[in-house]
C-alpha positions, 0 to 999 in steps of 0.5 A: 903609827899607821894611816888606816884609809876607810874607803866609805863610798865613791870619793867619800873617804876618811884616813885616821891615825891608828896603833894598830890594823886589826882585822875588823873595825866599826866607825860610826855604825859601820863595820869595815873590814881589812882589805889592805896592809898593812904595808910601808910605802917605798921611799919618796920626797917624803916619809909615810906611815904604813898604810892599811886600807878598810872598806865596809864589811859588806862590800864584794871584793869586785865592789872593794875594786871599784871603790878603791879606783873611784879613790885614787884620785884624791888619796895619794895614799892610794897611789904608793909603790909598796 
């Protein structure tokens, strides 16, 4: 499995549970876009998924960043070593 993160807004984020990470995605209207992944996270106390990171298709890649940061503090996801 993979844990696709869907960066939807600052600190608004949504992690679902995915077979695959294709390279485009519609939730609820909105078109996401693969930013990230999909990548397996280095070992920890604990084993995660890959992980495969998606944000609105609109976004600037200047704007993806900002967003992503804004989103580390709440997603340990984020925060992994790959």
């Amino acid at each position: 499995m993979i844990s696709a993160i869907f960066l939807i807004a600052p600190r608004v984020v949504t992690i679902e549970q995915v077979e695959e990470a294709p390279e485009f995605l519609e939730r609820k209207g909105v078109a996401f876009s693969l930013r990230g992944g999909p990548r397996q996270p280095k070992a920890t106390d604990r084993v995660w998924d890959c992980i495969a990171v998606y944000a609105p298709d609109e976004l600037s890649e200047e704007e993806f960043q900002h967003l992503y940061e804004v989103s580390r503090p709440q997603v340990p996801e984020l925060n992994l070593r790959y």
